[in-house]
N, C-alpha and C positions, 0 to 999 in steps of 0.2 A: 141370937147369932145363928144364922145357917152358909151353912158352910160346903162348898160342892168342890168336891176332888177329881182333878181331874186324874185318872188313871187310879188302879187300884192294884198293883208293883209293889216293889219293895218298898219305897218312900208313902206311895198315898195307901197304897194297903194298911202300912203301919200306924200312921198318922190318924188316919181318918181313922181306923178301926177302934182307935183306943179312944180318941172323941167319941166316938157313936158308942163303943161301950160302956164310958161314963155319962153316959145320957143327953148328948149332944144331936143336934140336927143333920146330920150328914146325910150327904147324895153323890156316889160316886159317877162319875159320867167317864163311859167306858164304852171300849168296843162290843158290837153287838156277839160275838162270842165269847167274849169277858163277862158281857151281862147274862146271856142265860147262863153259864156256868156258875154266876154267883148267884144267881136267883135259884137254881137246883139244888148249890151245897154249898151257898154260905161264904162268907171269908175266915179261914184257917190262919192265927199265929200264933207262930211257937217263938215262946221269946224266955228268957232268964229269968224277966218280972211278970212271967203267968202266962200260960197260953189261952189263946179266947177260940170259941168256932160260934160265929156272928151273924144272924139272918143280918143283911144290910138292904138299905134302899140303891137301886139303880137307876140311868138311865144313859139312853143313848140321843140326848137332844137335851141343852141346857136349859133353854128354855129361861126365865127370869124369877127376881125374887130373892135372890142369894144378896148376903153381906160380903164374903171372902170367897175367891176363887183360888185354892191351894192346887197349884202346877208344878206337877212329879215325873211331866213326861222327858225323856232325856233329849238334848239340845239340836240332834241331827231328825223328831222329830216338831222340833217348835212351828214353824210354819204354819202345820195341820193343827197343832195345839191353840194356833192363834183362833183361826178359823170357827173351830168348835168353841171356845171358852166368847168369842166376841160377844153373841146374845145375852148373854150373862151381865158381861164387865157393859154394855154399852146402855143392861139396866141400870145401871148403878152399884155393881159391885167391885171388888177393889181388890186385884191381881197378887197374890204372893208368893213368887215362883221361889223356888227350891232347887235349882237343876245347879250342873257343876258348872265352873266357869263364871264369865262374868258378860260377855259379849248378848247373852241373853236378856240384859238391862235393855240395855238400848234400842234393841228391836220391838219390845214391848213395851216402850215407851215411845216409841212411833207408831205401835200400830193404835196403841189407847190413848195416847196422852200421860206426861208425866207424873200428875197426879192422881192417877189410876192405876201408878206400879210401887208397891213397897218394894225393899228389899226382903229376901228372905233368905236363911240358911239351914243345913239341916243338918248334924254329924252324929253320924247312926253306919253301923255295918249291918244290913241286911242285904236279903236276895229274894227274888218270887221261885220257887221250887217248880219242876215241869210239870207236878201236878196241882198248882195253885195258892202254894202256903207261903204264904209270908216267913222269912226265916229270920230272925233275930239275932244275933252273936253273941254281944257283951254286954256290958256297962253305957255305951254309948247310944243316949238317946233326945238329944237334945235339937232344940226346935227353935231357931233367931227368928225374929221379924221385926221391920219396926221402916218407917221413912227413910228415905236417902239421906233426906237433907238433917236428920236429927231431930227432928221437930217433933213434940207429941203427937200423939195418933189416936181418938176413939175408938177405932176400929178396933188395933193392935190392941188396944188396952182391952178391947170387949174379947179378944182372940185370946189373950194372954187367959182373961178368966173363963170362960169355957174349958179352954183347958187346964185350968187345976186340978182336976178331981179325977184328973185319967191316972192311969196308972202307968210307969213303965214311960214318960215324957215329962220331959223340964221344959218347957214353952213359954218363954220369955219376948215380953215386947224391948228392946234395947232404942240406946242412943247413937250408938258408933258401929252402925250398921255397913258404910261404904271399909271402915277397918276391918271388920271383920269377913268379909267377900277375902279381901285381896289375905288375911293370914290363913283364910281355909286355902286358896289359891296358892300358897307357899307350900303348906303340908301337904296338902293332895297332889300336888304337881311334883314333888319329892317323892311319895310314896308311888307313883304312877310311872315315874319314871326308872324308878329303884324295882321295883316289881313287873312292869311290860317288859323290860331290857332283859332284867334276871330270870323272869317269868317263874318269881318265886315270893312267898308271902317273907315279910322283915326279918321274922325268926330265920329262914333258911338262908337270908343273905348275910346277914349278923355274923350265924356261924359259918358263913365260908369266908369271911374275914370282911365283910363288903362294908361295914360299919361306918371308914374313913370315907368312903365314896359315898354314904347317905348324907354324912355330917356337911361334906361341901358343897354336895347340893342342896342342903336345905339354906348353907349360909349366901350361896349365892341366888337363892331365890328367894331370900330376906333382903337381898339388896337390889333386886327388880322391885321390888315392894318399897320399898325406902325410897329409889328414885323416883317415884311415880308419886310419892308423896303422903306414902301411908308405910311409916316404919314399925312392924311387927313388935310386941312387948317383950323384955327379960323375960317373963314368966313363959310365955307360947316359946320362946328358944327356950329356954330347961325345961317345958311340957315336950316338946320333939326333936332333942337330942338324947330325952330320954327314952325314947319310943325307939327312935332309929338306931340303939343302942343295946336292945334288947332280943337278948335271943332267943326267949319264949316267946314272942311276938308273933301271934298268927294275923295278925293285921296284911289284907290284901284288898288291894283295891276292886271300884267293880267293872274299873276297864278291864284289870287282868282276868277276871272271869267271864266278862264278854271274850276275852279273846279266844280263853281257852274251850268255850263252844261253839264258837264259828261264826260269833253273834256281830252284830255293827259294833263297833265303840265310840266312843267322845273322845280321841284322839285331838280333834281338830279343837274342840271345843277349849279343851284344858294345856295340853303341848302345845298346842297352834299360838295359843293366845301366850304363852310363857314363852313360847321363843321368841317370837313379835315383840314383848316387850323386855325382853333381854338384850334382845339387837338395840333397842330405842336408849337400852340404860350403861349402853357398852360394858356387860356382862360376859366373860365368855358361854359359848354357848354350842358350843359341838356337841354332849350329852343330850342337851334338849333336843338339836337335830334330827340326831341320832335313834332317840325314843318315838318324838315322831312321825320317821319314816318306817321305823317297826310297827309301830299302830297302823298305819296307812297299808302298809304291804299287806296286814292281816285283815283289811276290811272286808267282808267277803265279795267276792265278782270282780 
């Protein structure tokens, strides 16, 4: 299995690094001062389950050869992500993006063909630090892939065993892959919105009483999800009315800390796409508006 990441950020930093530290083939393809930087000092992470400092391999041209093409880049840069990964995917390798949102499908599946895009997901709190380090949080380290259509996948299954022996990733080929997009799409669109608006992680909104205002947004963004024909499990609602509920909860999104450095965010990607189909499920929807036109106002320029 070789496996080429695209970006080397919070998502492929983590990912990839912990493959390539359990003895995996990886090649990150990064920007040209992303790669001497890691070519000088390595990839740096610090995480709960060990921190690694990793000579890795780079490059800045994909060139051919690869099995899996894991894409980490965020959604306002897909376009250019197409571009660069295309020599790759057009040798025969087989696309597994991870980015928020879901409108990301569809465009990588026009620009490769439908059976050259799995889905993928990824639910992990990290950050890339201003000096290069992958930063890790919690507990959360989990890694979906697997076909849209539910169908077995060699690939996946060859993806899934590569990474067992990492440490610090649960990397799972699954069945119910288009369900599980739309219930990370439910929590993250809840947490995104509760935390852009608030411009405060769940513990600080919890305790200023904001708890009822998580809970109905999550139940109304269970029922965008439900119209559209993917109704979220009993257990994902008691997993994130517990979450929303909790006032030690340092859980913050990575819009809100784009926002809070000046940074672009996926506003569009994730609120765009939840209001669009709130409107379609006659949901109300003025909060989602609301959020946003706060995202949007903060986009820089």
């Amino acid at each position: 299995m070789r496996l080429l990441v695209l970006g080397a950020g919070a998502l492929g930093g983590y990912y990839g690094g912990r493959l390539h530290e359990a003895g995996g083939d990886v090649t990150f393809l990064v920007r040209p001062a992303r790669a001497e930087a890691l070519r000088r000092d390595g990839l740096r992470i610090e995480s709960p389950y060990g921190d690694a400092h990793l000579p890795v391999r780079v490059t800045t041209e994909p060139g051919s050869g690869f099995d899996v093409v894991l894409l980490t880049c965020k959604n306002y840069d897909l376009p250019g992500a197409i571009e660069a990964v295309r020599p790759a995917v057009e040798a025969g390798a087989l696309v597994v993006p991870v980015l928020n949102g879901m409108s990301h499908i569809g465009a990588l599946q026009e620009a490769f063909g439908p059976g050259r895009v799995l889905g993928g997901l990824a639910k992990i709190q990290a950050t890339l630090t201003p000096d290069g380090t992958v930063r890790h949080f919690n507990d959360w380290r989990w890694l979906f892939f697997g076909r849209l259509d539910g169908a077995p996948c060699p690939v996946s299954a060859a993806l899934e065993e590569a990474f067992a022996p990492a440490k610090g990733v649960v990397a799972k080929q699954v069945p119910d892959m288009e369900r599980r997009l739309w219930e990370k799409i439910v929590h993250l669109g809840t947490s995104a919105i509760g935390t852009v608006l608030m411009r405060g992680d769940v513990g600080r909104i919890v305790r200023a009483g904001g708890s009822p205002l998580l809970q109905r947004v999550l139940e109304r963004n269970a029922a965008i999800a439900a119209h559209h024909g993917h109704p979220v499990t009993d257990a994902f609602m008691t997993e994130y009315r517990a979450l929303f509920s909790d006032a030690g909860s340092a859980y913050a999104t990575s819009m809100l800390r784009d926002i809070e450095r000046g940074a672009r965010n996926e506003g569009e990607a994730v609120l765009g796409f939840l209001l669009e189909a709130a409107r379609r499920a006659g949901v109300p929807d003025e909060i989602h508006e609301a959020a946003l036109l706060h995202a949007r106002v903060q986009q820089p320029g």
